[in-house]
C-alpha positions in Angstrom: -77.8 49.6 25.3 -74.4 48.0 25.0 -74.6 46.6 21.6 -76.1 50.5 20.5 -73.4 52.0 22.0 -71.0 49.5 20.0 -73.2 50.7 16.7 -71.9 54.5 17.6 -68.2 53.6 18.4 -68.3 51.8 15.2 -69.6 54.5 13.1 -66.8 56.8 15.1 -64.1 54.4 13.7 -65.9 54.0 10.1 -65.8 58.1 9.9 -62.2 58.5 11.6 -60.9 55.5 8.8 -62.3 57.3 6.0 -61.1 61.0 6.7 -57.3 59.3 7.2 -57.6 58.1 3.8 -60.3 60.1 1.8 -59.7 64.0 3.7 -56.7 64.8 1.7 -58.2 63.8 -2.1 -59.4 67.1 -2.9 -56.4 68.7 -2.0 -53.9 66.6 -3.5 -53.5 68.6 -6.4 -52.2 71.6 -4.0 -49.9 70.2 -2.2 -48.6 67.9 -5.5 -48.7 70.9 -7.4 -46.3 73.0 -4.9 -49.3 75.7 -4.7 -49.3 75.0 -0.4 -47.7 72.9 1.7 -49.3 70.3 3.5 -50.3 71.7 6.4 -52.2 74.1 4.7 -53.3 71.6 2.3 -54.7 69.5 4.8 -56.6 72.1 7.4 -58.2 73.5 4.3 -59.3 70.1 3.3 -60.4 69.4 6.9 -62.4 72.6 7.3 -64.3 72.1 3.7 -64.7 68.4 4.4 -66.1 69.5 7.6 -68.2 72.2 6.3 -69.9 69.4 3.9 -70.5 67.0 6.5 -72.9 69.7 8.1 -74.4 71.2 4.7 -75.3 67.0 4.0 -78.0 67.1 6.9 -80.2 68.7 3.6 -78.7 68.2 1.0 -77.7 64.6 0.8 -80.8 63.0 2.5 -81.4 60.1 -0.4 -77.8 58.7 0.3 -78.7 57.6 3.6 -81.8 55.4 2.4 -79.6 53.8 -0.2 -76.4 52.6 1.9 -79.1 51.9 5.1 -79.1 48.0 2.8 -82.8 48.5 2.8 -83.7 46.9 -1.0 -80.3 44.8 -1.1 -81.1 43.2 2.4 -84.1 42.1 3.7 -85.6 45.5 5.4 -85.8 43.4 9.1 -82.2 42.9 8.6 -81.2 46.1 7.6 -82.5 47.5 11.0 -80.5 44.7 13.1 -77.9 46.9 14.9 -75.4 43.3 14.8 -75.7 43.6 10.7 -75.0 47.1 11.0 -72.0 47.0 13.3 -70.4 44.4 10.8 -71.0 46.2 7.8 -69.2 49.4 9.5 -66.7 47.2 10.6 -66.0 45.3 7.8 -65.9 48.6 6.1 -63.9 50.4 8.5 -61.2 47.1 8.8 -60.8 47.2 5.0 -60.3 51.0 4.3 -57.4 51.2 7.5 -55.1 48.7 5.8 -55.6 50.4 2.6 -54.6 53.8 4.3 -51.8 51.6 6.3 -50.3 50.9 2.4 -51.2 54.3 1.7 -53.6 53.1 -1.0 -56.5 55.5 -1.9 -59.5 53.3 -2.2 -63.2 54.3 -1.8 -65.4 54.1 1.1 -68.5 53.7 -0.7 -67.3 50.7 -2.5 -65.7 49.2 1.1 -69.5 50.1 2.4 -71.0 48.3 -0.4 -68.8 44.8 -0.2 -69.6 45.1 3.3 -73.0 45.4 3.1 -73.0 42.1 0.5 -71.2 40.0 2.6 -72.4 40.3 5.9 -76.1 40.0 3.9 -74.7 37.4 2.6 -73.9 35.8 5.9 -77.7 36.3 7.4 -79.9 36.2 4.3 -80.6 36.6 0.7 -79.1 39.9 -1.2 -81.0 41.4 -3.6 -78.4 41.4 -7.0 -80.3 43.5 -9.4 -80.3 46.1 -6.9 -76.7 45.6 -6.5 -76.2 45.8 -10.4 -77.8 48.6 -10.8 -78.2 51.1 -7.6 -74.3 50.4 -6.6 -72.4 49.1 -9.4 -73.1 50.7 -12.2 -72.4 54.3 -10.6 -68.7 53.0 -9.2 -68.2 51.7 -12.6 -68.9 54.8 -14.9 -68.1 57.5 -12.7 -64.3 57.3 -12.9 -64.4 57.1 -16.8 -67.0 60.1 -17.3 -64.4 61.8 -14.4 -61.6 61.2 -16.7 -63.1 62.5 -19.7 -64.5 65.5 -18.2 -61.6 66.9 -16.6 -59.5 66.3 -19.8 -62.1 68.3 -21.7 -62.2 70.8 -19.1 -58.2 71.3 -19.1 -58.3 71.4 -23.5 -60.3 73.7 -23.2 -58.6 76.3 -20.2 -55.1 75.3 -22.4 -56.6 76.4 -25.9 -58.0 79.7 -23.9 -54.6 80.3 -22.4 -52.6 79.9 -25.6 -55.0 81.9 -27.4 -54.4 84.8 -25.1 -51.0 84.5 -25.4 -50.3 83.4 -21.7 -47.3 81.3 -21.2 -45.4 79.8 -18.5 -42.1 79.0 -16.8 -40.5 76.6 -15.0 -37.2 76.2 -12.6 -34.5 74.4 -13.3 -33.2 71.4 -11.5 -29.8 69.9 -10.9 -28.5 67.4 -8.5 -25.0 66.8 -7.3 -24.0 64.8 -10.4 -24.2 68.1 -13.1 -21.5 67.4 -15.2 -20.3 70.1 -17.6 -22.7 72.4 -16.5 -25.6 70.4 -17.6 -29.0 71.6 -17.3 -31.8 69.3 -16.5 -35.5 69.7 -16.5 -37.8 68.7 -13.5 -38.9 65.8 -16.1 -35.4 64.5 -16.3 -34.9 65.6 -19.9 -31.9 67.5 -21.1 -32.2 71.0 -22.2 -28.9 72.0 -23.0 -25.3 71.5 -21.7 -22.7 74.5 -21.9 -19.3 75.4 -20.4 -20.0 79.1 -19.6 -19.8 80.8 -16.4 -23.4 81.4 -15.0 -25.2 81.1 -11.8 -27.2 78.4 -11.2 -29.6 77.6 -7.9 -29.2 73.9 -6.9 -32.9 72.6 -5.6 -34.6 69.6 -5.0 -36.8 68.3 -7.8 -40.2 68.4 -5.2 -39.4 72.3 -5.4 -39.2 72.6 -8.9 -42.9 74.7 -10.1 -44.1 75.1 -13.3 -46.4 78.7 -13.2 -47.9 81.4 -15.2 -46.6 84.3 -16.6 -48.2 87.7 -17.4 -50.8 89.7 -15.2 -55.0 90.0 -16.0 -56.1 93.5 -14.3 -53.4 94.1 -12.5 -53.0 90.5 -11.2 -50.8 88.0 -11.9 -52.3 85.0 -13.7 -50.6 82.6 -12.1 -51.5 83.9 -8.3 -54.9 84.2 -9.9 -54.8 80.5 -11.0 -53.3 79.7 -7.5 -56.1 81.1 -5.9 -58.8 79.6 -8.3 -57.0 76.4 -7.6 -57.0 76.6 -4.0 -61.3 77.4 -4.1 -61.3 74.3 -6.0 -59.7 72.0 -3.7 -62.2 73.4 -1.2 -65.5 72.7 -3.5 -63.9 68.8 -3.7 -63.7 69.0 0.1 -67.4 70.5 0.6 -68.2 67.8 -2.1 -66.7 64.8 -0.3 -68.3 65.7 3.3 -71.4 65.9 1.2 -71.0 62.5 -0.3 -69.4 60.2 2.4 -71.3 61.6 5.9 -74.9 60.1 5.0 -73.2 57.0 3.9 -71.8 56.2 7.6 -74.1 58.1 9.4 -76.6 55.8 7.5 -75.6 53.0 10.2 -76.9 55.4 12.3 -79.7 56.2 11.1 -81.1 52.5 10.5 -80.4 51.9 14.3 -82.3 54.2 15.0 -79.3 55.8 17.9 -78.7 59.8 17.7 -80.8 62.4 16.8 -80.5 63.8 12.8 -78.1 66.5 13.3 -75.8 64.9 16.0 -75.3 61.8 13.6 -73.8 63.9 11.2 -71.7 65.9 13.6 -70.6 62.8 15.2 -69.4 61.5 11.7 -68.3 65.0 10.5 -66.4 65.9 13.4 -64.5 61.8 13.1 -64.0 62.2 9.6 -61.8 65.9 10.4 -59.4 64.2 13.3 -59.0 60.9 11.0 -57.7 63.1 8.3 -55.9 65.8 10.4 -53.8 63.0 11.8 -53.4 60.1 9.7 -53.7 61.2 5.6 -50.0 61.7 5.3 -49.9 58.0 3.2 -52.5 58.9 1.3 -51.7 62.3 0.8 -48.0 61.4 -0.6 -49.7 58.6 -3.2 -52.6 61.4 -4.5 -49.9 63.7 -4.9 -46.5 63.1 -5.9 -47.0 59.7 -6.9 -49.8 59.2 -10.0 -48.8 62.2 -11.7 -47.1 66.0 -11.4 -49.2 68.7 -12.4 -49.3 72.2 -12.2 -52.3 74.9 -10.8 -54.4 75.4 -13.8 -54.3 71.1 -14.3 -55.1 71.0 -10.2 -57.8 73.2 -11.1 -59.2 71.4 -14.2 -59.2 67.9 -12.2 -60.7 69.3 -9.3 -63.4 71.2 -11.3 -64.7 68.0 -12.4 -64.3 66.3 -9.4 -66.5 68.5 -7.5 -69.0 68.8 -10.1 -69.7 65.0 -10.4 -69.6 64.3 -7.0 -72.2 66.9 -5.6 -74.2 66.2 -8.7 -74.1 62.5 -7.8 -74.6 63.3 -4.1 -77.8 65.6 -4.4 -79.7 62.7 -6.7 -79.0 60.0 -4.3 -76.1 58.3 -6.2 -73.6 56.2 -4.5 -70.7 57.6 -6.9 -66.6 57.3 -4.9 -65.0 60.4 -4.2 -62.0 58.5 -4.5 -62.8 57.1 -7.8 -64.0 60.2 -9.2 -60.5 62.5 -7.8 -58.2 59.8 -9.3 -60.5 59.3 -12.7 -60.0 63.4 -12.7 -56.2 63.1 -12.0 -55.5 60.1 -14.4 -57.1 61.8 -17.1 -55.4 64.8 -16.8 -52.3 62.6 -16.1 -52.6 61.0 -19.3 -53.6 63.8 -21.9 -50.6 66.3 -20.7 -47.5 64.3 -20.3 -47.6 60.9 -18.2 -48.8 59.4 -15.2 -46.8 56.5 -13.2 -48.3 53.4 -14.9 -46.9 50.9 -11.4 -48.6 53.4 -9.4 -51.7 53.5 -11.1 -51.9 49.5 -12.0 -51.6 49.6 -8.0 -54.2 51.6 -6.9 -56.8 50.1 -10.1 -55.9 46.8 -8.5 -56.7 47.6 -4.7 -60.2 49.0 -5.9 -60.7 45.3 -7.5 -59.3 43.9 -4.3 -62.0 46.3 -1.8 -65.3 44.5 -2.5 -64.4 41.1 -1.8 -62.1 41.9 1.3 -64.6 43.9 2.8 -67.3 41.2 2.1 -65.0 38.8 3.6 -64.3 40.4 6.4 -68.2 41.8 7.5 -69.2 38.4 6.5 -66.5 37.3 9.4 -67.5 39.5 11.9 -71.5 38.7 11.5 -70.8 35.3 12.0 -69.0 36.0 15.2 -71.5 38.3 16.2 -74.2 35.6 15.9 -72.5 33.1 17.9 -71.7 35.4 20.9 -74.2 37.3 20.7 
């Protein structure tokens, strides 16, 4: 009973770890965009992520049998509830310092280290199955994310300019304008002049590049606004679709909770753990890999959402995480810049998740089989 009960307070901690660092992903574009704020940004990703979670109890049901280890661990294993409680662990452990640096690493790929090394630890692990049920998806999906949200964007941007829709933006200037000098939220000089005018002094965070002109009597850039803001909710419903078998798979293998309270349980941890600790994460996704505007936020999160609830309804173990930041780099990259230290960062602490997960599950199972 005790060592069950350990297996449900370590799923709690898995779920809670994971919505502190993966809630906010989908709406990072809204809140890095200026379209909301971030309180907004963030109860809007909690109630889709949320809303996910639940919808996963039927439409996600093949991710559970692929993260329950069965095929990469010996099946007797996979059912010990010690294995399980270091994978989630190990898992858990590894994704809370990442949030703690406000890093945005993936979940699936903590699970999946974990699940190697604390098999790794008790028995043999299956390595073709490795290859190709777990790598092969974490490798690829970024790349195709990229790519498809940069083909998604050409193409909105070619529509746009061939209807004739253009756009504005503010003006910034700090407190050392000399001469009247103008300067763009990008830091570049637009002009410099000595006549009298009036001029609003704002911070560059406030600074908003939007949409002008009107499409049936509404304005295209609240109508991009609000297409943007469904769009951070589909990457939300996507997300609680994707991650919520994955730990309630630890669940599920021992045996503890019916179906549906499983998922609530992890649904329900996975809202508070982003409602109260995402603001690291949140500021990285946001302001700190690239700015874009609404109809970019759009375009990245299009493709975000598309992959991953493709990937979650056939049973492949595809990151969320890797996917939004693919989406976001590529759009990043194709319309002006991204923040190359920023980026090496984060592409460095994805290599760094497998084996520090591995380590530390492999740790904990070792412990667990001498006290135990």
């Amino acid at each position: 009973m005790i060592i069950l009960s350990g297996l449900v307070l370590t799923a709690v901690f898995l779920a809670y770890a994971n919505g502190a660092n993966d809630n906010f992903k989908g709406v990072a574009t809204l809140f890095g965009s200026g379209t909301t704020s971030y309180r907004i940004s963030l109860g809007w990703a909690c109630l889709t992520t949320l809303a996910g979670s639940l919808g996963a109890v039927w439409l996600s049901t093949k991710l559970v049998t692929v993260f329950s280890g069965k095929g990469l661990v010996p099946d007797a294993l996979a059912a010990t509830p010690s294995f399980l409680i270091s994978v989630g662990l190990g898992a858990a452990a590894t994704v809370v310092i990442a949030t703690w640096l406000g890093l945005p690493i993936s979940t699936t790929h903590s699970l999946t280290g974990a699940l190697v090394g604390a098999g790794l630890a008790r028995g043999p692990v299956a390595y073709g199955v490795l290859g190709t049920k777990f790598f092969l998806p974490l490798l690829f999906s970024p790349l195709v994310a990229a790519l498809l949200a940069t083909c998604i964007y050409l193409v909105f941007r070619a529509i746009r300019l061939k209807a004739g829709i253009d756009k504005e933006s503010c003006l910034c200037a700090g407190p050392n304008v000399l001469e009247s000098q103008l300067v763009a939220a990008s830091g570049e000089r637009l002009f410099r002049t000595i006549s009298p005018f009036t001029l609003h002094v704002s911070l560059k965070r406030d600074c908003r590049e939007s949409y002008l002109g009107d499409f049936a009597g509404i304005s295209i850039s609240n109508l991009i606004d609000r297409l943007h803001f469904l769009s951070a909710g589909a990457v939300g419903f996507a997300r609680g679709l994707n991650d919520t078998p994955k730990i309630a798979a630890l669940l599920v293998a021992g045996s503890v909770l019916t179906p549906f309270h499983r998922y609530l349980v992890v649904a329900v941890f996975m809202a508070l753990g982003g409602w109260l600790s995402a603001r690291r994460v949140a500021e990285t996704m946001s302001h700190k890999v690239t700015t874009m505007n609404s109809g970019q936020g759009f375009s990245a999160n299009l493709s975000t959402a598309f992959l991953v609830i493709v990937a979650s309804r056939f049973g492949l173990p595809v990151s969320t995480t890797h996917v939004s930041v693919g989406s976001i780099f590529g759009i990043g990259a194709v319309s002006g810049g991204y923040e190359r230290k920023v980026v090496s960062k984060i592409l460095l602490s994805w290599i760094a998740t497998l084996p520090l997960a591995a380590l530390l599950s492999a740790g904990i199972s070792v412990c667990l089989t001498i006290f135990a």
